[in-house]
C-alpha positions in Angstrom: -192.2 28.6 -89.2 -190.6 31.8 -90.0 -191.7 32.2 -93.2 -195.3 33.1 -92.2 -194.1 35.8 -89.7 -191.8 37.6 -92.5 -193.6 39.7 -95.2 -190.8 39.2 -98.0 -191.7 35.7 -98.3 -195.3 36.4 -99.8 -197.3 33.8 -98.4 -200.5 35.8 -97.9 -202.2 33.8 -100.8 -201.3 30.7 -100.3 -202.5 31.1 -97.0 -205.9 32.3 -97.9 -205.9 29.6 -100.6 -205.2 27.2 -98.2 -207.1 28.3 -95.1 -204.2 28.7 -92.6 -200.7 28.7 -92.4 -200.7 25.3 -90.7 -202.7 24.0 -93.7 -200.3 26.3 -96.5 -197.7 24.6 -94.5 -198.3 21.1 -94.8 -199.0 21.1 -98.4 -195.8 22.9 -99.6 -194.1 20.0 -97.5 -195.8 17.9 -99.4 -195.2 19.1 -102.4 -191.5 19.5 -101.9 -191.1 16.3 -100.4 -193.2 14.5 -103.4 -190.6 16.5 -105.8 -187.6 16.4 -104.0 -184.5 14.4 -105.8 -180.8 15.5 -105.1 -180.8 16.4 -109.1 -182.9 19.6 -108.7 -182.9 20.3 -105.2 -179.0 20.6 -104.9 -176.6 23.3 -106.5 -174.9 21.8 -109.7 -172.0 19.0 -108.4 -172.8 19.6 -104.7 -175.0 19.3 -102.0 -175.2 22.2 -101.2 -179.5 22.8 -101.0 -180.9 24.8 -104.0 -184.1 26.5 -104.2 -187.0 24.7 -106.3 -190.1 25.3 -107.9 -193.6 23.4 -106.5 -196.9 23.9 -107.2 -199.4 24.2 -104.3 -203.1 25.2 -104.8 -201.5 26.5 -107.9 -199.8 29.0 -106.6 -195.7 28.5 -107.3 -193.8 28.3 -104.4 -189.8 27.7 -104.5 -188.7 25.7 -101.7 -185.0 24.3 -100.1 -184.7 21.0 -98.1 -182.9 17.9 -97.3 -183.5 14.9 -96.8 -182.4 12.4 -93.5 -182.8 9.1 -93.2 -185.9 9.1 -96.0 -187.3 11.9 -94.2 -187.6 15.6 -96.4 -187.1 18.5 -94.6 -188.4 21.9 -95.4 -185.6 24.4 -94.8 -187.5 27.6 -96.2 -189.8 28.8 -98.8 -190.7 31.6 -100.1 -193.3 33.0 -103.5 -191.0 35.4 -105.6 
């Protein structure tokens, strides 16, 4: 995923907190996924996808996603 390869999304702790980016990956999925609802994870009276905050390894992490058929998916991410 991009995100790892670009500098501007800060990932370089969560990566080291997490041991790889495969593994830094998979939990901020998680994470969104476990707090995704269209109430916070849309613009106001859209659906147009909105960044939000997670918590992985404690490290915040905003995220943006959708969700298909039940299934979340991780659009991008980022640690301001």
């Amino acid at each position: 995923m991009h995100v790892f390869d670009n500098a501007g999304h800060n990932f370089d702790p969560l990566i080291k907190a997490c041991g790889s980016p495969g593994k830094a990956l998979q939990a901020v999925t998680e994470q969104a996924a476990k707090n995704f609802s269209p109430a916070v994870s849309t613009l106001p009276g859209t659906s147009i996808p909105a960044a939000y905050p997670v918590m992985v390894n404690g490290i915040e992490v905003f995220v943006k996603g959708v969700q298909v058929n039940g299934v979340f998916k991780l659009g991008t991410a980022y640690i301001p």
